[in-house]
MITIVEX-816740 format. One line per field, with one value per residue: residue in three letters; y, z, x of N, C-alpha, C in turn. Coordinates in steps of 0.001 Angstrom, whole numbers, plus 500000, padded with zeros to 6 digits. Example, Ala and Ser with C-alpha at 12.3 -4.5 7.8 and 13.67 -1.06 7.14 Angstrom:
MITIVEX-816740
type = (ALA; SER)
nyy = (494310; 497750)
nzz = (507800; 507080)
nxx = (513190; 512850)
cayy = (495500; 498940)
cazz = (507800; 507140)
caxx = (512300; 513670)
cyy = (496700; 500030)
czz = (507800; 507870)
cxx = (513200; 512900)
***
This chain:
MITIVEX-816740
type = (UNK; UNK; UNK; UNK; UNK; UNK; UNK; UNK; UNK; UNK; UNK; UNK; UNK; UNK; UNK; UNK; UNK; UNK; UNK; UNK; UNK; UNK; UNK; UNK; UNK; UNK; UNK; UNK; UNK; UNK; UNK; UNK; UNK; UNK; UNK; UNK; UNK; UNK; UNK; UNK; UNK; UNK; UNK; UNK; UNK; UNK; UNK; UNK; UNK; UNK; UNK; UNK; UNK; UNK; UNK; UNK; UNK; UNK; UNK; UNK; UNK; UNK; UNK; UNK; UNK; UNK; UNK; UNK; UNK; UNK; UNK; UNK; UNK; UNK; UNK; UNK; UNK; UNK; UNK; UNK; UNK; UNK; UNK; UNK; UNK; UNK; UNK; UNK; UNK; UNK; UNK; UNK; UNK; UNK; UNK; UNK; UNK; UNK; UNK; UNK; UNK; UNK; UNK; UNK; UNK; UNK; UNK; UNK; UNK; UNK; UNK; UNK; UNK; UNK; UNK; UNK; UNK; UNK; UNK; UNK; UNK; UNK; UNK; UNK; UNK; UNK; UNK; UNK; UNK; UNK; UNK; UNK; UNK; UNK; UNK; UNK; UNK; UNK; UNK; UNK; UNK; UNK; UNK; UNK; UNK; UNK; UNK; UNK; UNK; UNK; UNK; UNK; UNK; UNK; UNK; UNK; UNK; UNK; UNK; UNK; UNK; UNK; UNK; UNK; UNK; UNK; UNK; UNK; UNK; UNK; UNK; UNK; UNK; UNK; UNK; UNK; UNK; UNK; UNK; UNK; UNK; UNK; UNK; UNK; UNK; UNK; UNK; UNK; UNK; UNK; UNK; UNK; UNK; UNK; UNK; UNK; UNK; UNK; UNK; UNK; UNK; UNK; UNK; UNK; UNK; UNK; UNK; UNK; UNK; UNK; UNK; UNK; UNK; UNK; UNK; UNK; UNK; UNK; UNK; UNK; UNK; UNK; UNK; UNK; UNK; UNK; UNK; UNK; UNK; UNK; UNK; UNK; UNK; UNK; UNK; UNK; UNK; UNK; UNK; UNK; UNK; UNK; UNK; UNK; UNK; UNK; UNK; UNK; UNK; UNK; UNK; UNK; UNK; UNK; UNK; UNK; UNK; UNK; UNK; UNK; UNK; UNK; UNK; UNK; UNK; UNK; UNK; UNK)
nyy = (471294; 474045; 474403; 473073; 473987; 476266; 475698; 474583; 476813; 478055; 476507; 476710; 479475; 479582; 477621; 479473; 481720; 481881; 481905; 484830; 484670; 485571; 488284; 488643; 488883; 491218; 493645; 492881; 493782; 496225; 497429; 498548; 497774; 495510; 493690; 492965; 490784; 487873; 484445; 482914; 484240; 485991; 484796; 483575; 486096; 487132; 485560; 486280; 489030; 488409; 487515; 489664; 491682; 490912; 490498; 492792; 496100; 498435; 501105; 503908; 507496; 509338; 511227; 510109; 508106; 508078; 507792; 505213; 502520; 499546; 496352; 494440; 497303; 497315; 494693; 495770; 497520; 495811; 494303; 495776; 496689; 494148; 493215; 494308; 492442; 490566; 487915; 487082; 484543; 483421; 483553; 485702; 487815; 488007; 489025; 491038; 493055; 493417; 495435; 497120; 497912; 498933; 501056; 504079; 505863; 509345; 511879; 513654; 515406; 516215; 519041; 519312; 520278; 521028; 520881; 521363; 521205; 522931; 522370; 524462; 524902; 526364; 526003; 525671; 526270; 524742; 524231; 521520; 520197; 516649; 513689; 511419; 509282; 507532; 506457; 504251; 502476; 503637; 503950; 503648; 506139; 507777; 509736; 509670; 510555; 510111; 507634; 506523; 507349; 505836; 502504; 502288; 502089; 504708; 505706; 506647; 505376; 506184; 504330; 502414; 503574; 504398; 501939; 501445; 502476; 501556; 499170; 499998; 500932; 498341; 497879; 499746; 502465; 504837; 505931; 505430; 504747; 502274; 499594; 496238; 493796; 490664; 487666; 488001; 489836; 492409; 494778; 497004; 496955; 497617; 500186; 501385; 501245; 502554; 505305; 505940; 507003; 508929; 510745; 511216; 512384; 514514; 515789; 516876; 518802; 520728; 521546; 522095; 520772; 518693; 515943; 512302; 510408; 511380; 514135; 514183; 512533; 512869; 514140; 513517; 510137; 508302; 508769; 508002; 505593; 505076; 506141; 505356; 502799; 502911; 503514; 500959; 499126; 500304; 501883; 500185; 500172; 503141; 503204; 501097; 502565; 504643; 504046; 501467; 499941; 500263; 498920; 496343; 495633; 496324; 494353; 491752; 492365; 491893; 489971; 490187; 490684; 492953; 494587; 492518; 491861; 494540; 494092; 490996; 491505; 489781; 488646; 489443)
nzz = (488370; 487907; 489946; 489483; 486952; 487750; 489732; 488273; 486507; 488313; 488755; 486794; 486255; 488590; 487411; 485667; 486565; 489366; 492870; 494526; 496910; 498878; 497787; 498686; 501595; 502263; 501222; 502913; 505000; 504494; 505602; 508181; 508297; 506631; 507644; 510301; 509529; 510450; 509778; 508101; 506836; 505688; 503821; 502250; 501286; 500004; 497305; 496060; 496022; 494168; 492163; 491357; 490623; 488031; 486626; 486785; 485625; 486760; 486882; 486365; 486354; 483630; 484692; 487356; 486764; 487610; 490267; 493772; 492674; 493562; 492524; 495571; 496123; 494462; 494621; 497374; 497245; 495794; 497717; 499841; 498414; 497934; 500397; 500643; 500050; 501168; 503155; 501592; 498882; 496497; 493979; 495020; 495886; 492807; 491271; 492916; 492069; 489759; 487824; 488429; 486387; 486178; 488284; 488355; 488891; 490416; 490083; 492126; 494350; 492585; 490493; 490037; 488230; 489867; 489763; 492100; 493086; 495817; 498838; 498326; 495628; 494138; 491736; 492450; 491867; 491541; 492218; 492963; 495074; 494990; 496510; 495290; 492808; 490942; 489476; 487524; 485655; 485236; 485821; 488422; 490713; 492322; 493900; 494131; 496454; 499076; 498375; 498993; 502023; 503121; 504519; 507236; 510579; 510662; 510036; 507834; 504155; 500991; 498890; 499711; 499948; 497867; 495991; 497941; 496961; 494615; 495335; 496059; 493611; 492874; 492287; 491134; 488980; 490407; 493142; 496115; 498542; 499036; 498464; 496573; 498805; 500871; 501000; 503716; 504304; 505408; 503251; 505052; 507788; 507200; 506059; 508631; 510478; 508995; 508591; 510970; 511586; 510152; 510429; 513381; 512597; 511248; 513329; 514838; 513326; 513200; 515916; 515665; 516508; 516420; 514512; 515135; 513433; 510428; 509261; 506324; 506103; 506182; 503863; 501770; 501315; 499802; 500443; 502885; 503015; 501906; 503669; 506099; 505606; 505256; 507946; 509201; 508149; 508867; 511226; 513076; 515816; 516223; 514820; 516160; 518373; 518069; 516846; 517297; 516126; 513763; 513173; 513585; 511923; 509685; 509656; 509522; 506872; 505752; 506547; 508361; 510804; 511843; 514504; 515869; 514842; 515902; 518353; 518405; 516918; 513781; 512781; 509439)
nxx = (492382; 493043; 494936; 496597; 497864; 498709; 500875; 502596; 503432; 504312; 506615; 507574; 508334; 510134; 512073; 513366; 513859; 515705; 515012; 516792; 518147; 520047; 519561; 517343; 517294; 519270; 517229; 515646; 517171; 517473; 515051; 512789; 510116; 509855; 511951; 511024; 509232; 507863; 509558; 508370; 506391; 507934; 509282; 507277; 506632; 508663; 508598; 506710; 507040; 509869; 508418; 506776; 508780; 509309; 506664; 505464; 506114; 509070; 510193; 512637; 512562; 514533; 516186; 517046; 519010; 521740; 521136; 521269; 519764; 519490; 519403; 518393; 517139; 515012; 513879; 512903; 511118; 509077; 508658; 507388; 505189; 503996; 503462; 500515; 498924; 499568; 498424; 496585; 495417; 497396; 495752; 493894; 495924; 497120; 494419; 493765; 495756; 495550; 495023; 497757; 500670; 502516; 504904; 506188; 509211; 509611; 511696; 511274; 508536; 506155; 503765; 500384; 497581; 494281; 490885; 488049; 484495; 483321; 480732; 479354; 478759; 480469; 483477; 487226; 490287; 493240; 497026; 498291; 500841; 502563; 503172; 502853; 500876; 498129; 495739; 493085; 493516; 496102; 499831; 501441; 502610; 505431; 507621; 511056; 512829; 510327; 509843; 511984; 511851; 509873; 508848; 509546; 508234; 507145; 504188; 504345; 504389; 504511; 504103; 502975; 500601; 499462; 499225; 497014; 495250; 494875; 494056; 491223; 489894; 489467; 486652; 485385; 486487; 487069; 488801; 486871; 486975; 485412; 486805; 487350; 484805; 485940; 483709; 482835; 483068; 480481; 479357; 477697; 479248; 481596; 480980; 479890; 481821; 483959; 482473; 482530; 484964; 485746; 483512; 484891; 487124; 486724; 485305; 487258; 489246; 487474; 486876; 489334; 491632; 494360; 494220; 493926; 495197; 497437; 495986; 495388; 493829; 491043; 490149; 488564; 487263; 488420; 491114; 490827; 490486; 493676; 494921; 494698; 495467; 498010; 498821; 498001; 500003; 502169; 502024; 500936; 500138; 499713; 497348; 495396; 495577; 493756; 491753; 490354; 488516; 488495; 491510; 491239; 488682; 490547; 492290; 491062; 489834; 493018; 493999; 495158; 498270; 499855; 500473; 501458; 504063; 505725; 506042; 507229; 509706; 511710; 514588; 516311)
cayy = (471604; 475424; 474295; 472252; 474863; 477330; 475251; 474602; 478034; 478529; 475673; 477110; 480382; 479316; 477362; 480284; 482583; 481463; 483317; 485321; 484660; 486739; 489728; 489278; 489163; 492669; 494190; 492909; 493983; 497673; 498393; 498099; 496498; 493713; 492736; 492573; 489744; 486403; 484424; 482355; 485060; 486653; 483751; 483860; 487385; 487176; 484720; 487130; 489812; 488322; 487539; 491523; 492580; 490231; 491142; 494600; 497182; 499225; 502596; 505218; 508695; 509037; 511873; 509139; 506850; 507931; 507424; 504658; 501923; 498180; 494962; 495112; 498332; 497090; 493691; 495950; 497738; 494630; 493665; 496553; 496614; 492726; 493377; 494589; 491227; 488685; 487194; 486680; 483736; 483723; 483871; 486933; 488697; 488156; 489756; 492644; 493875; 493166; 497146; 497415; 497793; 500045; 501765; 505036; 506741; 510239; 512960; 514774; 515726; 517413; 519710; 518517; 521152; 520303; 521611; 521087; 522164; 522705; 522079; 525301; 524632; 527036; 525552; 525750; 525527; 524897; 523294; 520727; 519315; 515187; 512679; 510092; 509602; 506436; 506175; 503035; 501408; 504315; 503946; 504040; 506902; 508220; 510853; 509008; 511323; 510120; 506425; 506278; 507742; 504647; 501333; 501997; 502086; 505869; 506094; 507157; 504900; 506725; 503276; 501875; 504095; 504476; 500723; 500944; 503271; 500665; 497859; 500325; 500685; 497261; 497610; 501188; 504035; 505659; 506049; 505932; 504145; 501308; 498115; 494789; 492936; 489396; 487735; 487249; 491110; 492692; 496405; 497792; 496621; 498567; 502041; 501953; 501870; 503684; 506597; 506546; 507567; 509940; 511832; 511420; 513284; 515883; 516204; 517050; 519407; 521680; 522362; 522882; 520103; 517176; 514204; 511308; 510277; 511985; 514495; 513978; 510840; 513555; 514935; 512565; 508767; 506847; 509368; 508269; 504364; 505047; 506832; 504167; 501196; 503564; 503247; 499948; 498523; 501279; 502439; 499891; 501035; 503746; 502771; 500914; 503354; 505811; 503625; 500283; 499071; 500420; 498187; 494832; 495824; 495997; 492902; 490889; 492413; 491915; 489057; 489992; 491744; 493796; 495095; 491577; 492249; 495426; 493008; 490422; 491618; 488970; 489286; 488895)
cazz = (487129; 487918; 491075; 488810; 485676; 488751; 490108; 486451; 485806; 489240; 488690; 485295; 486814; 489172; 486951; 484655; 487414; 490736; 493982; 494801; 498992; 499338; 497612; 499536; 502581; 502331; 501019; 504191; 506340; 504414; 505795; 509394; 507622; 506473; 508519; 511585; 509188; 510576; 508980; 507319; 506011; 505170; 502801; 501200; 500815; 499330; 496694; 495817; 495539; 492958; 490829; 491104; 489777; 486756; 486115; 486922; 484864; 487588; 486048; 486781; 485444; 483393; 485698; 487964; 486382; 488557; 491843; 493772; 493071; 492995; 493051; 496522; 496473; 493805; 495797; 499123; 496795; 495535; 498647; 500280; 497743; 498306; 501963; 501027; 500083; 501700; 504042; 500885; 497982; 495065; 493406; 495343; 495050; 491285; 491294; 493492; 491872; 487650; 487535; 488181; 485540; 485894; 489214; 487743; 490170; 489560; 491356; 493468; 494512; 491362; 490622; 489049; 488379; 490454; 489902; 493150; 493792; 497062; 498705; 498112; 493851; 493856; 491756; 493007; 491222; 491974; 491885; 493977; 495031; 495062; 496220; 494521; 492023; 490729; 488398; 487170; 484882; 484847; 486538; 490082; 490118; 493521; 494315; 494948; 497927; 499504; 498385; 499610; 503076; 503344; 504516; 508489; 511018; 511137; 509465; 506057; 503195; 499853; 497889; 499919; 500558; 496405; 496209; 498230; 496197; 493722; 495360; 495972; 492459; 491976; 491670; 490337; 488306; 491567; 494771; 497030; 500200; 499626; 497726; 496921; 500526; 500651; 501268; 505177; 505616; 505442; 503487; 506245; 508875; 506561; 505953; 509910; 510897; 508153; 508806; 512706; 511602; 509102; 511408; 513944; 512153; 510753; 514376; 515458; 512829; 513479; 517089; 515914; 517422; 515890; 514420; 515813; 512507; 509240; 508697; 504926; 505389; 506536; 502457; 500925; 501620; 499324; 501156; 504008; 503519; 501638; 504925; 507244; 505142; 505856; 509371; 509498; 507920; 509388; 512387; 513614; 517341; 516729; 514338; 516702; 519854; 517788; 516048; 517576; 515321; 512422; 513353; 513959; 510526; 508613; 510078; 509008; 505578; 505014; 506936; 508615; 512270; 511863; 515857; 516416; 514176; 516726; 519758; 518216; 515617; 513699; 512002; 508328)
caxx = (493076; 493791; 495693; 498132; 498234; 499601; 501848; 503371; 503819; 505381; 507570; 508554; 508704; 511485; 513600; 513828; 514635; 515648; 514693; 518003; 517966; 520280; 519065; 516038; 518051; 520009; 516425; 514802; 517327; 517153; 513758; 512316; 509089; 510675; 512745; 510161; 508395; 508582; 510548; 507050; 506060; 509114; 509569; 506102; 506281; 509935; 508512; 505235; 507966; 510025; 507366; 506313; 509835; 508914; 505227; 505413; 507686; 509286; 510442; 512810; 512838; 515623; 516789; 517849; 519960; 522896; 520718; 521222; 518686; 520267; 518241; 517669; 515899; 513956; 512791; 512316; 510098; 508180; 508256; 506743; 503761; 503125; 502978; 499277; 498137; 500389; 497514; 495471; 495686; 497916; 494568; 493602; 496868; 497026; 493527; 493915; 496768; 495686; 495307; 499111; 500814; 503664; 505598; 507111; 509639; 510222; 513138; 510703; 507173; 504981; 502464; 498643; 496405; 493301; 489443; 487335; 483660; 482975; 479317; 478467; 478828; 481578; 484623; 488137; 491193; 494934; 498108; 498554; 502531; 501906; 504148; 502626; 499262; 497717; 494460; 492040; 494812; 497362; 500670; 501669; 503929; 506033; 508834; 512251; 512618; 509367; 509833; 513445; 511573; 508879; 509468; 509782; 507416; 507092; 503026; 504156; 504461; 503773; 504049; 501548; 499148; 499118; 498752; 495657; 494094; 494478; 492444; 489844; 489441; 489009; 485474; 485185; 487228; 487614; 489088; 485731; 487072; 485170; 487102; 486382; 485267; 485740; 482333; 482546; 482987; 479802; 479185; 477191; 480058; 482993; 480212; 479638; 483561; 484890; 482215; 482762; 486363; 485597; 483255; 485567; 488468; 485841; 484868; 488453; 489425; 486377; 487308; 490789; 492532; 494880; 493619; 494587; 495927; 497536; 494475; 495332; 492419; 489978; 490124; 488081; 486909; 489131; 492231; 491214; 490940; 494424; 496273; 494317; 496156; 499386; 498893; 497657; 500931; 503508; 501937; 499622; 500030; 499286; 496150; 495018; 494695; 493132; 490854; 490344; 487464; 488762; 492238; 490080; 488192; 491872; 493328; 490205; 490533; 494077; 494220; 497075; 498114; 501090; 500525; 501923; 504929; 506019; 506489; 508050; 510584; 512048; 515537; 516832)
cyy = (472965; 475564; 473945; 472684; 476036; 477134; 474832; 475694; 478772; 478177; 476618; 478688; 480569; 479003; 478647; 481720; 482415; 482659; 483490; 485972; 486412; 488428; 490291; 489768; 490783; 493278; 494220; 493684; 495882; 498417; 497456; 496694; 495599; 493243; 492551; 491492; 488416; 485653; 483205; 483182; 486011; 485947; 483928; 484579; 487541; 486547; 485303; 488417; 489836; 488409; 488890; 491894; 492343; 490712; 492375; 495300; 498226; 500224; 503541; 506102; 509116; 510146; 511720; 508078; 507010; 507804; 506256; 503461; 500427; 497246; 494763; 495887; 497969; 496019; 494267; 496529; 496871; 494382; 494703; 496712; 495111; 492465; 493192; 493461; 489805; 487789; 486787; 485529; 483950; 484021; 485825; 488163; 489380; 489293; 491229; 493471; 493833; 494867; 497624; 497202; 498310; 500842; 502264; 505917; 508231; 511241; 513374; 514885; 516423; 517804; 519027; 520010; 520642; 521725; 520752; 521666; 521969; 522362; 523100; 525558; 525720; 526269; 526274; 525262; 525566; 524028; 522728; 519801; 517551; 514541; 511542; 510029; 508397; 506936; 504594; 502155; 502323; 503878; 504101; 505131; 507576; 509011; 509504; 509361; 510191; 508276; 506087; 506597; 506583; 503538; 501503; 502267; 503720; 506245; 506513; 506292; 505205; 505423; 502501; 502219; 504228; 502929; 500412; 501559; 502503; 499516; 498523; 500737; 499536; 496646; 498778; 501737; 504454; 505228; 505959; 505505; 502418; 500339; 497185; 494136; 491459; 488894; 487646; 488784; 491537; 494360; 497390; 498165; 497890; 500379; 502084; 502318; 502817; 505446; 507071; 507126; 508756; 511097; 511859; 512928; 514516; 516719; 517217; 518435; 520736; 521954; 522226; 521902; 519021; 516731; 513379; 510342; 511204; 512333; 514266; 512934; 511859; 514807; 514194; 510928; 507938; 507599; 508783; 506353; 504025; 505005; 505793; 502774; 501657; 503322; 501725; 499062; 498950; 502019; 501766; 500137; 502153; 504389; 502431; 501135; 503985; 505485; 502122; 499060; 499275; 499001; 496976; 494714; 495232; 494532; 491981; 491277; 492181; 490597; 488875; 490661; 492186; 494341; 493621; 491275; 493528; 494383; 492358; 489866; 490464; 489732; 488594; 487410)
czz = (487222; 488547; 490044; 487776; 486586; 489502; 489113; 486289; 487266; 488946; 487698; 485734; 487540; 488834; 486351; 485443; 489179; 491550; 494350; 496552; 499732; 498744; 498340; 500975; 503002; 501690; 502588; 505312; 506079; 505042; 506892; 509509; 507577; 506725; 509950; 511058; 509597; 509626; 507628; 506339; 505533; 503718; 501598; 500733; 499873; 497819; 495792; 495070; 494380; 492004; 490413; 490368; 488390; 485666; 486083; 486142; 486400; 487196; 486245; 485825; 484945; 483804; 487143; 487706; 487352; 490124; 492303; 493997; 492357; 493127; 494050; 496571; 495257; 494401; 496780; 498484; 496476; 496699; 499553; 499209; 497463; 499550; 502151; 501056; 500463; 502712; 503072; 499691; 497282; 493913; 493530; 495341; 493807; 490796; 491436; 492652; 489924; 487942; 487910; 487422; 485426; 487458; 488587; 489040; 489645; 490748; 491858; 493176; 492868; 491431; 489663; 489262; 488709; 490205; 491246; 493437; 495033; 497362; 498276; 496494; 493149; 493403; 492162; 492482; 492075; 491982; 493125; 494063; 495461; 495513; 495604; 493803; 491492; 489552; 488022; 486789; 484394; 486248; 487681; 490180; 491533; 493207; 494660; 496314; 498848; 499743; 499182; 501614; 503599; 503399; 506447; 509206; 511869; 510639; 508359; 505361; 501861; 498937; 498457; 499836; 499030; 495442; 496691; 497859; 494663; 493802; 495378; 494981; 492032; 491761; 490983; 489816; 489119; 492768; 495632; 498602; 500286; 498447; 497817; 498457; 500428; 501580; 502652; 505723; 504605; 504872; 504569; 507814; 508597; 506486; 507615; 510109; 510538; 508361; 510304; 512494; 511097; 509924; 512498; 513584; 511762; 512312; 514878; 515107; 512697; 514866; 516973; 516320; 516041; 515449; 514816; 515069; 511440; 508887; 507091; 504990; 505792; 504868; 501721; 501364; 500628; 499761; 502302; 504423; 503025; 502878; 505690; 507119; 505549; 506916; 510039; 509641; 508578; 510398; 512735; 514964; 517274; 515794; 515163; 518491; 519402; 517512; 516264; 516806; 514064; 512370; 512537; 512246; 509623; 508779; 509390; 507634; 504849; 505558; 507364; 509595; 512106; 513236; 516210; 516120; 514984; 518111; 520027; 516947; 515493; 512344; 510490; 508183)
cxx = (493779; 494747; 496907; 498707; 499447; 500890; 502583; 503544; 504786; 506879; 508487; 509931; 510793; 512526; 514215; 514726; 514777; 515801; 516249; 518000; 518770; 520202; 517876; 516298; 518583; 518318; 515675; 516081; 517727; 516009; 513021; 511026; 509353; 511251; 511594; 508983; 509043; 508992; 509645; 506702; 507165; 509778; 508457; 506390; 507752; 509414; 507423; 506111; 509056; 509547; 506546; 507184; 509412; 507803; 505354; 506408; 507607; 510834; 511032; 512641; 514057; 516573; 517554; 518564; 521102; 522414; 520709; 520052; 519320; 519069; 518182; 516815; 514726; 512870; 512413; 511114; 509086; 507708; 506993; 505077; 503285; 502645; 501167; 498424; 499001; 499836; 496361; 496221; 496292; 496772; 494352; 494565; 496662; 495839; 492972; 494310; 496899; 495391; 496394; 499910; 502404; 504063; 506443; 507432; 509895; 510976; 512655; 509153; 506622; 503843; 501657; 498252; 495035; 491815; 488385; 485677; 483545; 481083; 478519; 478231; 479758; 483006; 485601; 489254; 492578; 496039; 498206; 500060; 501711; 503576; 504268; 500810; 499302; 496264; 493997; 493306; 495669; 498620; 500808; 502975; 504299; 507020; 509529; 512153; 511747; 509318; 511237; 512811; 510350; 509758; 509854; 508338; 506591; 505078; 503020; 504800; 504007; 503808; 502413; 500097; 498641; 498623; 497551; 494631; 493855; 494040; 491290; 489341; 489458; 487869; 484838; 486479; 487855; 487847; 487995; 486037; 486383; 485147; 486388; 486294; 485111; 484345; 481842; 482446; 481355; 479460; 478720; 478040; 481144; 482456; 480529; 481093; 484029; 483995; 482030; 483813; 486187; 484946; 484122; 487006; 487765; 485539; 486074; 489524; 488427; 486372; 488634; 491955; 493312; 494376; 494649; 495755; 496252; 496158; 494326; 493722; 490735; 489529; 489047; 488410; 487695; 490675; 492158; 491227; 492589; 495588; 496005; 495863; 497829; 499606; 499135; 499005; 502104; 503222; 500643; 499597; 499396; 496984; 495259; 494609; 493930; 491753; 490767; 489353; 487735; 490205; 491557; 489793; 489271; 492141; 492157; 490307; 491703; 494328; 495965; 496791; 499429; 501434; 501843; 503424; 506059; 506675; 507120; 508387; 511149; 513777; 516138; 517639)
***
């Protein structure tokens, strides 16, 4: 019965607004991402992506009205924040993503005033520049700048990585690192990985050196499954030298391999 209520509301869906090919077309072939999706999933995910423009309010600041943002950049956007669940159900989509509500763009980075204690119970205040901030059921909100700079396979995606701080609140308030897992992954499997990394990067930054990835994920555990999902999607090469079990981990969670996507690009 739910199968055939969903497929009725697709149906409807469609007549009322048909998928526009070629807008998806010139979106995919704006951004390295999406165009290196085969052309299976380039379809799905085109089809997941409409129905985001729809559901979702997606918001400029009215300090950009003269910037350019056409329907294209609005589907590459959709598209780029369906990416996260396009190996999971229309069910599980829908699910993930009910605490999105709103993508507000705004002209540039901003300051938060931030209070921190440290371990020693000393607070810590200060302004912090953001390119992008999220909350439980508040807005998804990005820098143009920053969003106009996501979407290739360089390791930074500020849409995404703000996106995945909103599955991992989809069983708490907060950011903690550790989202809903579908029932085959195991908590104890996701703590071990995720805190081989974590000490890893702690390790790395205490004799001074690099991390292997954006130390940003070495700030806090729901930063650091945020930057991971950054990687995962926009630099899985190099995700997966650094962090080969963490990789493995993602791909079984997202149900997707993006490494495989690098090898063999597919075109608009």
């Amino acid at each position: 019965m739910l199968d055939r209520l969903q497929r009725w509301r697709a149906a409807r869906f469609n007549a009322r607004h048909p998928f526009p090919a070629d807008t998806w077309r010139e979106a995919r072939a704006r951004l390295p991402l999406l165009a290196a999706l085969s052309d299976e999933d380039a379809e799905r995910l085109g089809q997941r992506a409409w129905a985001f423009v729809h559901d979702k309010r997606l918001s400029l600041h009215p300090a950009l009205a003269d910037m350019p943002f056409d329907e294209p950049a609005r589907l590459a956007l959709a598209g780029q924040a369906c990416l996260l669940t396009l190996g999971w159900s229309q069910a599980e989509h829908q699910e993930a993503f009910a605490n999105v509500h709103e993508i507000l763009i705004l002209p540039g980075a901003f300051a938060r005033h931030v209070e921190e204690m440290d371990e020693a119970g000393v607070m810590h205040e200060y302004a912090d520049q953001r390119a992008g901030e999220t909350s439980f059921q508040g807005p998804v909100v990005v820098a143009y700048p920053e969003l106009m700079a996501s979407g290739d396979f360089s390791g930074f995606n500020v849409l995404i990585h703000e996106l995945a701080h909103k599955l991992d609140m989809g069983n708490s308030r907060d950011a903690d690192g550790f989202p809903p897992l579908p029932r085959d992954m195991a908590a104890s499997e996701w703590h071990q990985v995720f805190t081989a990394v974590w000490d890893d990067l702690q390790a790395h930054l205490e004799r001074g050196e690099d991390t292997p990835i954006d130390d940003y994920a070495a700030s806090h555990p729901g930063e650091c499954f945020a930057v991971c999902c950054e990687h995962f999607f926009s630099a899985p090469d190099l995700l997966d030298t650094a962090y080969p079990a963490l990789y493995s981990l993602l791909s079984r969670y997202f149900q997707q391999d993006p490494l495989a996507r690098l090898s063999v690009p597919s075109q608009p």
